[in-house]
LUMDO-20295 format. One record per residue (C-alpha): residue number from 1; residue in one letter; chain; x, y, z. Coordinates in steps of 0.1 Angstrom, whole numbers, plus 2048, in hexadecimal, padded with zeros to 3 digits. Example, Ala and Ser with C-alpha at 12.3 -4.5 7.8 and 13.67 -1.06 7.14 Angstrom:
% LUMDO-20295
bake; lumba; fiti; x; y; z
1; A; A; 87B; 7D3; 84E
2; S; A; 889; 7F5; 847
This chain:
% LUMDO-20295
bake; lumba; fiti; x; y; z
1; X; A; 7E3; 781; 7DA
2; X; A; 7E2; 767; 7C2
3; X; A; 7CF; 750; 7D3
4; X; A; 7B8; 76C; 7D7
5; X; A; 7AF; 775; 7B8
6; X; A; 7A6; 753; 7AF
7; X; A; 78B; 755; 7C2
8; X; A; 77C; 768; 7AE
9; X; A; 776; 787; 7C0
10; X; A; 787; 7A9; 7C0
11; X; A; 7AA; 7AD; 7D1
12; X; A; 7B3; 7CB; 7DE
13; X; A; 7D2; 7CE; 7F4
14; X; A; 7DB; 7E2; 810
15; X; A; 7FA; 7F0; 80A
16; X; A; 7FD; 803; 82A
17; X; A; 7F3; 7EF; 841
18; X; A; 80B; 7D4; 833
19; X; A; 82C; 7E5; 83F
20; X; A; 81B; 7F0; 85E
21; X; A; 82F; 7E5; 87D
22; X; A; 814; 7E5; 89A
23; X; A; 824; 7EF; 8BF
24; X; A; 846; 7F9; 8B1
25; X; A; 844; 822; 8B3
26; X; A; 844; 833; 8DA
27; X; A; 84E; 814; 8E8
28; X; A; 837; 7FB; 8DD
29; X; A; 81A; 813; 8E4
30; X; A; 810; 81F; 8BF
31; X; A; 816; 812; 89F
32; X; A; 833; 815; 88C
33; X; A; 839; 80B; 867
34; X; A; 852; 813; 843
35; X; A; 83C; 829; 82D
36; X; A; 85A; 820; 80F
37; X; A; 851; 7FE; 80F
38; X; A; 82C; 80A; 802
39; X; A; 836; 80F; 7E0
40; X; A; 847; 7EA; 7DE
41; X; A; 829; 7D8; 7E8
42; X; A; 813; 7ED; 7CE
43; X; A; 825; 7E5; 7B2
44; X; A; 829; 7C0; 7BE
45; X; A; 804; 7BB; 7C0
46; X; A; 7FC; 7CF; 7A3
47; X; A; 814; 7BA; 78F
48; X; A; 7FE; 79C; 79A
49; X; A; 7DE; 7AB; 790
50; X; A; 7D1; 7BA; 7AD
51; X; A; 7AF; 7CB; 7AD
52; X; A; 7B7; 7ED; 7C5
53; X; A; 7C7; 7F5; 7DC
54; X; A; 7C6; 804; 7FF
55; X; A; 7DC; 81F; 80B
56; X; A; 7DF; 83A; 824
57; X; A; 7ED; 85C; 81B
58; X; A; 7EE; 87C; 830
59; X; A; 7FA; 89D; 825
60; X; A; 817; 899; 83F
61; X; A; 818; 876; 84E
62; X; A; 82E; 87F; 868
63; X; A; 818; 894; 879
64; X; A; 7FB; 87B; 872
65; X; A; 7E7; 86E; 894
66; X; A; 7E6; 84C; 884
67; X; A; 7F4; 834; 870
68; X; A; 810; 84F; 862
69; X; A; 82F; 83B; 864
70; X; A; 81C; 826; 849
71; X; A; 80D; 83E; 83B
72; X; A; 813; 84C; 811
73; X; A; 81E; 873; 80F
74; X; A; 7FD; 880; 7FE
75; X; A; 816; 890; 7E1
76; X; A; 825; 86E; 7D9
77; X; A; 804; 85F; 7D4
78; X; A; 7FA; 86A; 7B0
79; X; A; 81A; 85C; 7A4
80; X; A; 817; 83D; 7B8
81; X; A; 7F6; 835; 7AA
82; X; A; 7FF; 839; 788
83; X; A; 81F; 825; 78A
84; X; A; 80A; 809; 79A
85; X; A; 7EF; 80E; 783
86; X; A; 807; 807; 762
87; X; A; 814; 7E9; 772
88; X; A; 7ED; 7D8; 778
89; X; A; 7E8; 7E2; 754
90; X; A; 80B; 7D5; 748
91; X; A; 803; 7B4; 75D
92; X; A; 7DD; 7B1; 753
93; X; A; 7E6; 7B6; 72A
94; X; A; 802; 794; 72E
């Protein structure tokens, strides 16, 4: 992400998709993933200065036709979001 940045365009990292496990779930026939790893990789890259980030909620990701394994509980993501968005301020003000 690092590296990244110093190109001198925006970063934005894709939280979800970065603890997705493709082929693991049904037998190797969907997608499988640890939705309690998102919150670690967003405050990881926001404490490196991330621009945004990309994540996937659903009112009950359990039920979701896609990606839900991975995806953020839509009532966890207000708080998520602002914890992440202290840490890019904490890490852009140092």
């Amino acid at each position: 992400l690092t590296i990244m940045r110093d190109f001198g365009v925006p970063v934005i990292m894709d939280a979800t998709h970065a603890v997705q496990k493709p082929g693991s779930a049904d037998g190797g026939n969907s997608t499988g993933g640890n939705r309690d790893f998102v919150p670690i990789i967003v405050r990881a890259a926001a404490a490196v200065g991330v621009d945004g980030f990309f994540i996937e909620t659903h009112p009950n990701p359990d039920e979701a036709k896609s990606d839900g394994p991975n995806s953020v509980i839509l009532s966890e993501m207000e708080s998520l979001l602002a914890k992440g968005k202290a840490i890019h301020e904490l890490a852009r003000s140092s």
